[in-house]
mmJSON file of the N, C-alpha and C atoms, coordinates in Angstrom:
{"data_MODEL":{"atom_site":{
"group_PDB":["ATOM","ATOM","ATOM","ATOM","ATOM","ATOM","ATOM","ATOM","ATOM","ATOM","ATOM","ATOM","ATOM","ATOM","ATOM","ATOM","ATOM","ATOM","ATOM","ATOM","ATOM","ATOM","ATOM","ATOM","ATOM","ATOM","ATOM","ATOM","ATOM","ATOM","ATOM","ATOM","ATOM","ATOM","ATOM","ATOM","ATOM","ATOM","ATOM","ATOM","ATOM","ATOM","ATOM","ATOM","ATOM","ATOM","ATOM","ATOM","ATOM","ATOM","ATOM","ATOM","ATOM","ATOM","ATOM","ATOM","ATOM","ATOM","ATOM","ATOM","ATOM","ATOM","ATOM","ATOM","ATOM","ATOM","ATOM","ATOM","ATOM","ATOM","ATOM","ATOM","ATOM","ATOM","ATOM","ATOM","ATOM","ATOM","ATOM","ATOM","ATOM","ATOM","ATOM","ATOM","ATOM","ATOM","ATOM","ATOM","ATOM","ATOM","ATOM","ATOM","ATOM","ATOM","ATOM","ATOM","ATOM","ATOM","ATOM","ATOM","ATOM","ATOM","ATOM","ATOM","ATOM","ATOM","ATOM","ATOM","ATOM","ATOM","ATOM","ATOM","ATOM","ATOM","ATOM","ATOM","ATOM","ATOM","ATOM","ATOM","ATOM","ATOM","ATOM","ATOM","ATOM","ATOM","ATOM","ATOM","ATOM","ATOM","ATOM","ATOM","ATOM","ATOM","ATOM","ATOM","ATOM","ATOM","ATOM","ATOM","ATOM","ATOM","ATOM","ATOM","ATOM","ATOM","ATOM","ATOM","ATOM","ATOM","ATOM","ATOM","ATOM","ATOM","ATOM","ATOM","ATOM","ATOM","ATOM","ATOM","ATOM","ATOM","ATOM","ATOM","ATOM","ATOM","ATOM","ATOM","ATOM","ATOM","ATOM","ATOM","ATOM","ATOM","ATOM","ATOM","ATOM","ATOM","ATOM","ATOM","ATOM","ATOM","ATOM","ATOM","ATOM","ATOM","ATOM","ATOM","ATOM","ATOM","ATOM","ATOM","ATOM","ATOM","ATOM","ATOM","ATOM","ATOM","ATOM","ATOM","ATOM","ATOM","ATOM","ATOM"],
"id":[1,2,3,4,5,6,7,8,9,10,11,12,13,14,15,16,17,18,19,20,21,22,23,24,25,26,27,28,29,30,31,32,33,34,35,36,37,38,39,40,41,42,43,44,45,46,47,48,49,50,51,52,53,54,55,56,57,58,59,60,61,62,63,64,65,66,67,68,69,70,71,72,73,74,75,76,77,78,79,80,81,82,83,84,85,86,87,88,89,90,91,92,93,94,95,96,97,98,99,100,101,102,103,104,105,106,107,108,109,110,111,112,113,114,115,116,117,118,119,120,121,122,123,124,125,126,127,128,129,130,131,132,133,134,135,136,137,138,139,140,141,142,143,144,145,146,147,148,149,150,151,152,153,154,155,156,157,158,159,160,161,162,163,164,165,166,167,168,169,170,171,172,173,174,175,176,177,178,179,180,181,182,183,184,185,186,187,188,189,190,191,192,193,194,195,196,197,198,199,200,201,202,203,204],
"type_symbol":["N","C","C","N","C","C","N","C","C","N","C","C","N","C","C","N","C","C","N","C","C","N","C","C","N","C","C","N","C","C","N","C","C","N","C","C","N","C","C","N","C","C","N","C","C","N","C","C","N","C","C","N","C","C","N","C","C","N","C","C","N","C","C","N","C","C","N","C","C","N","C","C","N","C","C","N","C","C","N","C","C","N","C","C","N","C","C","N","C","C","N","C","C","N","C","C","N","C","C","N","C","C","N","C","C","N","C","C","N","C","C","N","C","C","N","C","C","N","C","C","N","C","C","N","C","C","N","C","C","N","C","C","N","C","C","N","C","C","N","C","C","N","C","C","N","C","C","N","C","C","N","C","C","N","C","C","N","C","C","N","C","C","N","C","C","N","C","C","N","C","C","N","C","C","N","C","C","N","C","C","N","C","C","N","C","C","N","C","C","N","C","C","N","C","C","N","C","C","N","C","C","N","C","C"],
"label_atom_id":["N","CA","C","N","CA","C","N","CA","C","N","CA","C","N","CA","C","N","CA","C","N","CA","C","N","CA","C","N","CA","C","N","CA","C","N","CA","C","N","CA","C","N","CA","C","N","CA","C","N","CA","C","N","CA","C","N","CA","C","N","CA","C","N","CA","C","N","CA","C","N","CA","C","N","CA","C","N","CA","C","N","CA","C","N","CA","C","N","CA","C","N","CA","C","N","CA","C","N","CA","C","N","CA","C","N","CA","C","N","CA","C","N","CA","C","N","CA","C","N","CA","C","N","CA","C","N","CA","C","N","CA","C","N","CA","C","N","CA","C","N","CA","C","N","CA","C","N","CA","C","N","CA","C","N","CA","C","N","CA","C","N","CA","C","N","CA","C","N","CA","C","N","CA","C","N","CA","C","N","CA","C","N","CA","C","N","CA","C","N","CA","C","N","CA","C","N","CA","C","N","CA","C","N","CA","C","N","CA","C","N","CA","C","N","CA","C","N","CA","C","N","CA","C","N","CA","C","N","CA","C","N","CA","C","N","CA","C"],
"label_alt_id":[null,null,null,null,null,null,null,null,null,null,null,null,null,null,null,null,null,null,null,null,null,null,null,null,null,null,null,null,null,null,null,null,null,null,null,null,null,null,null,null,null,null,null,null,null,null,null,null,null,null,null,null,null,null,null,null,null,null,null,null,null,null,null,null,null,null,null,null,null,null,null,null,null,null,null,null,null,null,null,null,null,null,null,null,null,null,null,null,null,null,null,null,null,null,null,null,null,null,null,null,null,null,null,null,null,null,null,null,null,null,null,null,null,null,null,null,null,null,null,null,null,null,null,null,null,null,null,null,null,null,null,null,null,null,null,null,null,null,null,null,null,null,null,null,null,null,null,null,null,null,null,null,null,null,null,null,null,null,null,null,null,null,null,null,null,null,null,null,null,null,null,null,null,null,null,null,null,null,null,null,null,null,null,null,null,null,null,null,null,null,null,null,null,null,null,null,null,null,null,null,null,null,null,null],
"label_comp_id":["UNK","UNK","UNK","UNK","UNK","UNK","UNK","UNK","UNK","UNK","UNK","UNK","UNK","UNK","UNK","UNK","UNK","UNK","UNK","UNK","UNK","UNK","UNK","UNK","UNK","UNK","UNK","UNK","UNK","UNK","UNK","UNK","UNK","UNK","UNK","UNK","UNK","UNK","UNK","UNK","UNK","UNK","UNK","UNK","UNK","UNK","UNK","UNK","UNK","UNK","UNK","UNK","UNK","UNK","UNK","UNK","UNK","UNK","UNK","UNK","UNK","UNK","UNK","UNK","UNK","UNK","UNK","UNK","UNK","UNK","UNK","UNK","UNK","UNK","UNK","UNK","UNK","UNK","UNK","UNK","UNK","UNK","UNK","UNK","UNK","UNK","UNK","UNK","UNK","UNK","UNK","UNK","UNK","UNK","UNK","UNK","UNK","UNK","UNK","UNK","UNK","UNK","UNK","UNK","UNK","UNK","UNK","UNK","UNK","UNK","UNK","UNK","UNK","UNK","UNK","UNK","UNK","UNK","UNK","UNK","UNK","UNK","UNK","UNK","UNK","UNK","UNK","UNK","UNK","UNK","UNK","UNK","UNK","UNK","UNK","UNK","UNK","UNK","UNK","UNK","UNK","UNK","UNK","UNK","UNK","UNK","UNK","UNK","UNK","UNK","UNK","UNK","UNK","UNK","UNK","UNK","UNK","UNK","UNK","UNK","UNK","UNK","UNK","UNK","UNK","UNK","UNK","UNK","UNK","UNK","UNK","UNK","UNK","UNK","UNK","UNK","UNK","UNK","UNK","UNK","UNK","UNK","UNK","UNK","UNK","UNK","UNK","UNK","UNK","UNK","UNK","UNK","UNK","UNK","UNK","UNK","UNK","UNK","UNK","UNK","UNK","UNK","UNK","UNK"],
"label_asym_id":["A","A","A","A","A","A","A","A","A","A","A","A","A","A","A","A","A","A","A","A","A","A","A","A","A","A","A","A","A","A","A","A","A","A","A","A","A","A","A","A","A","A","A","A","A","A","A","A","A","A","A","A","A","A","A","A","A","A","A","A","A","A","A","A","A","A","A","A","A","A","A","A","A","A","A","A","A","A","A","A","A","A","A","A","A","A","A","A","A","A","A","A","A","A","A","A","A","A","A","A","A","A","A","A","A","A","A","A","A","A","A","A","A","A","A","A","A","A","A","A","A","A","A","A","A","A","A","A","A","A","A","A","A","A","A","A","A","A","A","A","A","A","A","A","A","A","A","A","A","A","A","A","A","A","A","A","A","A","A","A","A","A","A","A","A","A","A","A","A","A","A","A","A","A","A","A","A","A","A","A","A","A","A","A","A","A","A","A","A","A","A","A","A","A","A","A","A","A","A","A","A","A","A","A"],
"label_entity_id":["1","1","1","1","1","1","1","1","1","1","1","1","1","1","1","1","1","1","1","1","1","1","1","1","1","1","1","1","1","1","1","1","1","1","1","1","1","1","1","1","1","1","1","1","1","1","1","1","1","1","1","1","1","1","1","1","1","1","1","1","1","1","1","1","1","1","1","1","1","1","1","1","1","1","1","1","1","1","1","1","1","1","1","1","1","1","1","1","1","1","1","1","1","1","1","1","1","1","1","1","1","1","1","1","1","1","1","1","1","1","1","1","1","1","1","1","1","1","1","1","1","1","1","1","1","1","1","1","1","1","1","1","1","1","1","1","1","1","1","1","1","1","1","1","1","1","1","1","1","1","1","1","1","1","1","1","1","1","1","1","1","1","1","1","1","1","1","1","1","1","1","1","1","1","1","1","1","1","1","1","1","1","1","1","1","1","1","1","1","1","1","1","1","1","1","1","1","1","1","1","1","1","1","1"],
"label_seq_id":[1,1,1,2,2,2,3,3,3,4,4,4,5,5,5,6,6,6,7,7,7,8,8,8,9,9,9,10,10,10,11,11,11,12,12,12,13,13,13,14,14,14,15,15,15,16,16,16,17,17,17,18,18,18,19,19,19,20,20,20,21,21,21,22,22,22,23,23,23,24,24,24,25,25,25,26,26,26,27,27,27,28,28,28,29,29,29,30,30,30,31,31,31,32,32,32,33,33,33,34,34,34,35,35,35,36,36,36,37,37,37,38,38,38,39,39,39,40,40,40,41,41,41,42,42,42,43,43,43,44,44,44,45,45,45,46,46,46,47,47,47,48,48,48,49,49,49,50,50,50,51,51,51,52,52,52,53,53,53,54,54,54,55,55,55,56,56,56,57,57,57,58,58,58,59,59,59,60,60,60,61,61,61,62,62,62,63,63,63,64,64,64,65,65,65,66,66,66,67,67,67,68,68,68],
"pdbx_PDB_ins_code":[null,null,null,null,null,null,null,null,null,null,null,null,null,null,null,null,null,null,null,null,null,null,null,null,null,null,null,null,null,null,null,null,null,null,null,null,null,null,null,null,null,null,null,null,null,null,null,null,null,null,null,null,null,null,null,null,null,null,null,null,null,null,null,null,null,null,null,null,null,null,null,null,null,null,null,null,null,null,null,null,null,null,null,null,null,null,null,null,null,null,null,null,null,null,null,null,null,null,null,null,null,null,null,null,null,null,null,null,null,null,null,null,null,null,null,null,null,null,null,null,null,null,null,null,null,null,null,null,null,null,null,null,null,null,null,null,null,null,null,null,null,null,null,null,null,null,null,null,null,null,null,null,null,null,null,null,null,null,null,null,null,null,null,null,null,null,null,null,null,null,null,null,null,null,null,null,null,null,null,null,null,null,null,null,null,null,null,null,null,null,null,null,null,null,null,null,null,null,null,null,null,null,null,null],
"Cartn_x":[-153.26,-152.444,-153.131,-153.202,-153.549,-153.262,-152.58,-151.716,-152.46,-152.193,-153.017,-152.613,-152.921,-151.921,-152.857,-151.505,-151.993,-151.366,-152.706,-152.299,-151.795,-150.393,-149.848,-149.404,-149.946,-149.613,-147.979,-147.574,-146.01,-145.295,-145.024,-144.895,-143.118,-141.885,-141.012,-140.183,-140.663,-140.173,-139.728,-139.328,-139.027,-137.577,-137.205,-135.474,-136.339,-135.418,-135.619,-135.469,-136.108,-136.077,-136.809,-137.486,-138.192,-139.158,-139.54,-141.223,-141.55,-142.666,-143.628,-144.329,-144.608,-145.123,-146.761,-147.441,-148.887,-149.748,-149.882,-150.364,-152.001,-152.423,-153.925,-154.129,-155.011,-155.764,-157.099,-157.75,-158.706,-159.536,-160.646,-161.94,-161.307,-160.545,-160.816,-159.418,-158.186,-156.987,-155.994,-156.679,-155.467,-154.784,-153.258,-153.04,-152.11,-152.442,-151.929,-150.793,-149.685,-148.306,-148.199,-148.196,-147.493,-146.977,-145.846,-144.52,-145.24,-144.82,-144.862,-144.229,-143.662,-142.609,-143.566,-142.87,-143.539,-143.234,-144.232,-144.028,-143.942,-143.976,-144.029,-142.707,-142.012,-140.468,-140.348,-139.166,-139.045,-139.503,-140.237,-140.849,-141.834,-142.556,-143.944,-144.7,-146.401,-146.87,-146.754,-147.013,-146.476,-147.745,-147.053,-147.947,-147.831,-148.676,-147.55,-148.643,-148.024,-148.442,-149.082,-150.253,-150.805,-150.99,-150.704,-151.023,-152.493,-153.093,-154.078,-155.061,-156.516,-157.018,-157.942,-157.823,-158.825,-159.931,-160.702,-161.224,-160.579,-160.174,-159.378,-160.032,-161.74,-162.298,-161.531,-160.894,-160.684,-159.038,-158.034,-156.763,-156.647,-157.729,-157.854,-158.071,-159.296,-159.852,-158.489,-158.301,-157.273,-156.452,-155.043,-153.828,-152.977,-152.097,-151.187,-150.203,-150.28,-149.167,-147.892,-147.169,-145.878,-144.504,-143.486,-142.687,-141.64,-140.415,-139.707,-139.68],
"Cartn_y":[-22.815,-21.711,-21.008,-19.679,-19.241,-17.812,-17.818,-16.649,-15.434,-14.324,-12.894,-11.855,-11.383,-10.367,-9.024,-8.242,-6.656,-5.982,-4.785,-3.499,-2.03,-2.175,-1.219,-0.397,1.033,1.9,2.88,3.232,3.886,2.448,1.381,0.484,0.198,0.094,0.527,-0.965,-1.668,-3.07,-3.703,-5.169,-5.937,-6.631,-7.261,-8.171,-9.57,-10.138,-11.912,-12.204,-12.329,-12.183,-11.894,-9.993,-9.019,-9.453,-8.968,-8.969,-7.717,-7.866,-6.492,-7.046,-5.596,-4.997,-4.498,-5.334,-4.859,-4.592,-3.138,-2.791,-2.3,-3.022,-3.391,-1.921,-1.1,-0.064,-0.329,-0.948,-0.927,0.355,1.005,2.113,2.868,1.735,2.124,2.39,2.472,2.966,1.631,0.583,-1.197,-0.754,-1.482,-1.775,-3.157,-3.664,-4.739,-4.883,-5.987,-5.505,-6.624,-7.132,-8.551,-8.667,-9.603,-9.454,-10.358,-10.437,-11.328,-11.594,-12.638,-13.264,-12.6,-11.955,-11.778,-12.941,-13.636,-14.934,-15.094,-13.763,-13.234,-12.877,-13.664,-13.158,-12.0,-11.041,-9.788,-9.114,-8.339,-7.801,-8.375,-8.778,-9.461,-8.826,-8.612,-8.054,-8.542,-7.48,-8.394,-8.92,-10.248,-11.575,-11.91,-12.174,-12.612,-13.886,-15.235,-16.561,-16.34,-16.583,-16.657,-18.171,-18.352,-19.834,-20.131,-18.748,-19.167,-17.894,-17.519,-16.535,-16.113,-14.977,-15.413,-13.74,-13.55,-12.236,-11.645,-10.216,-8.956,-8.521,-8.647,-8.264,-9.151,-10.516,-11.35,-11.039,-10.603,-10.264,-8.925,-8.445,-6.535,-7.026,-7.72,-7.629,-9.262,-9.742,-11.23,-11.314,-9.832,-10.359,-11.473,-12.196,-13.091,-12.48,-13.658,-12.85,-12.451,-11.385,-10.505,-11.585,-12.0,-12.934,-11.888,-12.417,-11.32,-10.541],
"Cartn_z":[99.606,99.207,98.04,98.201,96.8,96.689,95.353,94.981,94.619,94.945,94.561,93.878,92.742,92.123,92.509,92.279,92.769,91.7,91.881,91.163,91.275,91.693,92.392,91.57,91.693,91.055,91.585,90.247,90.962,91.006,91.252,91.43,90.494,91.09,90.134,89.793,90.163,89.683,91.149,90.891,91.474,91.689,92.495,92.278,92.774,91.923,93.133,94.499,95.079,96.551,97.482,96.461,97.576,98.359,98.873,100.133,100.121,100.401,100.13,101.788,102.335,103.732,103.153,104.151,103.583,105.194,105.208,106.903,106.298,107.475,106.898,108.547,108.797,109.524,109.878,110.654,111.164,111.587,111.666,111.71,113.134,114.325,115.561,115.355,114.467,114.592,114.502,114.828,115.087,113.922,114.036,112.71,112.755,111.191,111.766,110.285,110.688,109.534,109.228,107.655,107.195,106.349,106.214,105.162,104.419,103.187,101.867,101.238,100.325,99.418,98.504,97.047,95.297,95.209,94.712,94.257,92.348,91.716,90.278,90.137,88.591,88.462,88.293,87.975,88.157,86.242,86.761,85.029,84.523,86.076,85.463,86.619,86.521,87.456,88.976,90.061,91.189,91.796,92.286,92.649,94.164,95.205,96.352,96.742,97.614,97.793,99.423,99.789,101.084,100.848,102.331,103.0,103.186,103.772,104.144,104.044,103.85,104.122,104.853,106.109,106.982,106.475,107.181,107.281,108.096,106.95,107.154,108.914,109.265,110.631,111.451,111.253,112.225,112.449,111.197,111.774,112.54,112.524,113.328,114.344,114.409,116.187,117.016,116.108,116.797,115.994,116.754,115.776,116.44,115.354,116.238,117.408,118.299,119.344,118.636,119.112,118.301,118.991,118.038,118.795,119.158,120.255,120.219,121.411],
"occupancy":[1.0,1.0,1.0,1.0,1.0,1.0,1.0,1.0,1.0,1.0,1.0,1.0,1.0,1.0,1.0,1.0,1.0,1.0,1.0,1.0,1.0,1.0,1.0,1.0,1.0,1.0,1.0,1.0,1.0,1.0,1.0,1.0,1.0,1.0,1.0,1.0,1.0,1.0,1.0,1.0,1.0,1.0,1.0,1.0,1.0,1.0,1.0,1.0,1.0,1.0,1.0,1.0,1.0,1.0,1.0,1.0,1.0,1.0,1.0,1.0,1.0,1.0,1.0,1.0,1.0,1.0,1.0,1.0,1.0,1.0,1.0,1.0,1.0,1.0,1.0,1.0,1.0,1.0,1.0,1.0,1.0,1.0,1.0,1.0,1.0,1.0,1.0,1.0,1.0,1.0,1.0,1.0,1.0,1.0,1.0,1.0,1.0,1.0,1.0,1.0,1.0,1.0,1.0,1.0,1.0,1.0,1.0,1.0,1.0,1.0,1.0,1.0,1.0,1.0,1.0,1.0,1.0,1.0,1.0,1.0,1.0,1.0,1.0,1.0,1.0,1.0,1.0,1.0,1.0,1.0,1.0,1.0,1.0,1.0,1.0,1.0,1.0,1.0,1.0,1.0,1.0,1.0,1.0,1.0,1.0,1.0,1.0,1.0,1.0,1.0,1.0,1.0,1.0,1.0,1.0,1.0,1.0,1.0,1.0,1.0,1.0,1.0,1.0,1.0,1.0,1.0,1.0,1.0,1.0,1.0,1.0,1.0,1.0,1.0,1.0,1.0,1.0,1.0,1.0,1.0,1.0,1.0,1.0,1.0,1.0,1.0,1.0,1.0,1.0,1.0,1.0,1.0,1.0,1.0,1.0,1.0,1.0,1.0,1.0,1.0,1.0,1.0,1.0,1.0],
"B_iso_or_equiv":[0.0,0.0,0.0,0.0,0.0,0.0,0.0,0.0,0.0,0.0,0.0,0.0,0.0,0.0,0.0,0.0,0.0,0.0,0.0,0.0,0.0,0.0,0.0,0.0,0.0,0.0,0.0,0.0,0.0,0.0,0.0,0.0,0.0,0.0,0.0,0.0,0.0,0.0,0.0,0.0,0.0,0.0,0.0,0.0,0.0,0.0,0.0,0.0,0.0,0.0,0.0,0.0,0.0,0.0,0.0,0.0,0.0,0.0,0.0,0.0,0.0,0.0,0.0,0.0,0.0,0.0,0.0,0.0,0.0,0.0,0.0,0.0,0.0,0.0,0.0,0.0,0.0,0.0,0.0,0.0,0.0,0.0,0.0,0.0,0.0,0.0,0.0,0.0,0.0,0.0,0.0,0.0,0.0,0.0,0.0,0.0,0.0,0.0,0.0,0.0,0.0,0.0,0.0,0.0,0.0,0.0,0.0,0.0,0.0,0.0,0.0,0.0,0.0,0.0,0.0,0.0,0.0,0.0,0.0,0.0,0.0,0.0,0.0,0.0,0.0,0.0,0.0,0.0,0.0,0.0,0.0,0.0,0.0,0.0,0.0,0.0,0.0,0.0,0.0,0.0,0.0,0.0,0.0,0.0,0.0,0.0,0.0,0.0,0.0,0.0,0.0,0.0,0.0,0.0,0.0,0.0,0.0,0.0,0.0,0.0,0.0,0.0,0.0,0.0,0.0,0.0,0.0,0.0,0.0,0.0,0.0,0.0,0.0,0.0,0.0,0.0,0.0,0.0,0.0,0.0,0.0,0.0,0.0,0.0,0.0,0.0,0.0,0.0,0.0,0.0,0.0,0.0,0.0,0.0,0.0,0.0,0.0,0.0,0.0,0.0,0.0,0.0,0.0,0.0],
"pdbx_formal_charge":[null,null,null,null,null,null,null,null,null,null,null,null,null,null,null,null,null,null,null,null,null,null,null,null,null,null,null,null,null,null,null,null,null,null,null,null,null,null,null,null,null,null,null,null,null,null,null,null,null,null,null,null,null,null,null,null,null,null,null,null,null,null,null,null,null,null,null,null,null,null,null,null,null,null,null,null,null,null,null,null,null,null,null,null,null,null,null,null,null,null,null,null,null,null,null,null,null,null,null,null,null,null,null,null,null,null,null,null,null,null,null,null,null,null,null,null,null,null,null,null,null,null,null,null,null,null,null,null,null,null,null,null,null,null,null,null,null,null,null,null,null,null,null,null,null,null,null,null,null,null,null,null,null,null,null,null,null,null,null,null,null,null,null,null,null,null,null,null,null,null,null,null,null,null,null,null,null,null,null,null,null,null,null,null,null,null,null,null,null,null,null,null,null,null,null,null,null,null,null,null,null,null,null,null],
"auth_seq_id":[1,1,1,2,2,2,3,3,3,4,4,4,5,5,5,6,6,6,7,7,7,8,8,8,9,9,9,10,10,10,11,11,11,12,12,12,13,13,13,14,14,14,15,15,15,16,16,16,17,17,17,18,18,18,19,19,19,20,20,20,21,21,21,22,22,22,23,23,23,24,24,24,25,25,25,26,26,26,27,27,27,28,28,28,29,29,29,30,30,30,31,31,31,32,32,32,33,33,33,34,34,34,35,35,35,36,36,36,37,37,37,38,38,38,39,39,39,40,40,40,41,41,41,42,42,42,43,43,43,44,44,44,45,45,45,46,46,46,47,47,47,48,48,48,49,49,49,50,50,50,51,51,51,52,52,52,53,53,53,54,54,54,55,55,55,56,56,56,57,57,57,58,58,58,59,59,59,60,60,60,61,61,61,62,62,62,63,63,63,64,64,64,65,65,65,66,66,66,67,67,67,68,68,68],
"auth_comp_id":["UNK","UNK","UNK","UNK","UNK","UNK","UNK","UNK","UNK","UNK","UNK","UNK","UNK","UNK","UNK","UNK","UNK","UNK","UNK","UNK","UNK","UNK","UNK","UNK","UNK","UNK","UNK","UNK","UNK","UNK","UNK","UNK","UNK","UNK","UNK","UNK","UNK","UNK","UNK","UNK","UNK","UNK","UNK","UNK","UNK","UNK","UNK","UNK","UNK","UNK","UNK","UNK","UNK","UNK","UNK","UNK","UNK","UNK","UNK","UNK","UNK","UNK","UNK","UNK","UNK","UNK","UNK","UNK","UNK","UNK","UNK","UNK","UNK","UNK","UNK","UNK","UNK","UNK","UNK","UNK","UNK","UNK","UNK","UNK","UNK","UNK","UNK","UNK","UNK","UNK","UNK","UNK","UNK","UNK","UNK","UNK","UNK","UNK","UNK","UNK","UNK","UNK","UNK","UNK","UNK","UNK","UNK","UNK","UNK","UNK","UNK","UNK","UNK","UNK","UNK","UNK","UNK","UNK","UNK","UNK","UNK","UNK","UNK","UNK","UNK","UNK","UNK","UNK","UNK","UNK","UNK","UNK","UNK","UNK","UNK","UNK","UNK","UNK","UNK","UNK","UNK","UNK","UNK","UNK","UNK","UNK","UNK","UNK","UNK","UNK","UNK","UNK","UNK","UNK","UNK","UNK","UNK","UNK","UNK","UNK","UNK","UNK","UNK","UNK","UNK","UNK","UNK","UNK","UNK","UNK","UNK","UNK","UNK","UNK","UNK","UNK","UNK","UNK","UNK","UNK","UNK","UNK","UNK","UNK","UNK","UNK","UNK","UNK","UNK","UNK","UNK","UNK","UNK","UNK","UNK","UNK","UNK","UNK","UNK","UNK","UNK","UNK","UNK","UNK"],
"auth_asym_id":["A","A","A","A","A","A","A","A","A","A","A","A","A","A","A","A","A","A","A","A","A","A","A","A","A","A","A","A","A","A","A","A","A","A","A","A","A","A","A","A","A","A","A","A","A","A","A","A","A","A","A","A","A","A","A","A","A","A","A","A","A","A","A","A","A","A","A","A","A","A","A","A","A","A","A","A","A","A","A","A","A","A","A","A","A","A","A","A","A","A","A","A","A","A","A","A","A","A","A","A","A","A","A","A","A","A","A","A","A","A","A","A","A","A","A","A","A","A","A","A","A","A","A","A","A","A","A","A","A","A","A","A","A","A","A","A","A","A","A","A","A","A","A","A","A","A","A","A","A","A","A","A","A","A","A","A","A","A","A","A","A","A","A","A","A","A","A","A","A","A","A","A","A","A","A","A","A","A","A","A","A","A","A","A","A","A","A","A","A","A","A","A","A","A","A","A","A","A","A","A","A","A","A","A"],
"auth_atom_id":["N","CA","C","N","CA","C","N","CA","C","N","CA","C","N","CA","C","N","CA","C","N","CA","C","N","CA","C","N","CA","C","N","CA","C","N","CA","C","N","CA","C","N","CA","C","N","CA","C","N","CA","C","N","CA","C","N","CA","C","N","CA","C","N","CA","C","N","CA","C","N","CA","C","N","CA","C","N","CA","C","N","CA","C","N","CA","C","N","CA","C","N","CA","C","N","CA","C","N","CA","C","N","CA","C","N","CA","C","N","CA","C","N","CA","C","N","CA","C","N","CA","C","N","CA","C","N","CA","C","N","CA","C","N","CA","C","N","CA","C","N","CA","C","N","CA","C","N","CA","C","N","CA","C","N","CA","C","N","CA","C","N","CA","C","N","CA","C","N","CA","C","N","CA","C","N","CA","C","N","CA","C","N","CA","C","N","CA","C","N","CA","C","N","CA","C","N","CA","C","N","CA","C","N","CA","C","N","CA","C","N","CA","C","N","CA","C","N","CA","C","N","CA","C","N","CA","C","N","CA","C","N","CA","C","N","CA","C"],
"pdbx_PDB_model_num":[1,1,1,1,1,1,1,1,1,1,1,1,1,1,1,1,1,1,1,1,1,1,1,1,1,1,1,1,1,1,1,1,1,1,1,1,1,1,1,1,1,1,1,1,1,1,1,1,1,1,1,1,1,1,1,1,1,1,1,1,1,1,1,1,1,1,1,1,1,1,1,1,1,1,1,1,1,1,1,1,1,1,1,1,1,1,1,1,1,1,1,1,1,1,1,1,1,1,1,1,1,1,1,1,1,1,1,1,1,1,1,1,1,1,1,1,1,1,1,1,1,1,1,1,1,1,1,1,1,1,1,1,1,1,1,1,1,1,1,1,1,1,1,1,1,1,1,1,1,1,1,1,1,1,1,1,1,1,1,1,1,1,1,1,1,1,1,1,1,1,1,1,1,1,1,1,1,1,1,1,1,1,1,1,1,1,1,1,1,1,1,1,1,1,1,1,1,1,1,1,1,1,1,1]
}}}
């Protein structure tokens, strides 16, 4: 696991709880969409927890199957 902080500009605060949507665009148009827990309390910069990290080329060209 390892946690990543970002620098989001405009950025108007946080609640306990939120998730943040991060849609990654691939050259050829893919796009691919993933939710996140802030894992940073509210009024501190925002932080979010990945399980795991693969290359950004490998979730474009092999996204997970969509459930549903």
């Amino acid at each position: 696991m390892v946690t990543i902080g970002l620098d989001l500009t405009h950025w108007p605060g946080h609640l306990a709880g939120q998730h943040l949507d991060a849609r990654l665009t691939a050259e050829d148009g893919y796009t691919a969409e993933r939710e996140y827990s802030i894992a940073s309390a509210p009024g501190e910069p925002v932080a979010i927890t990945v399980e795991r990290l693969v290359p950004l080329r490998s979730i474009l060209r092999h996204p997970p199957p969509r459930s549903g």
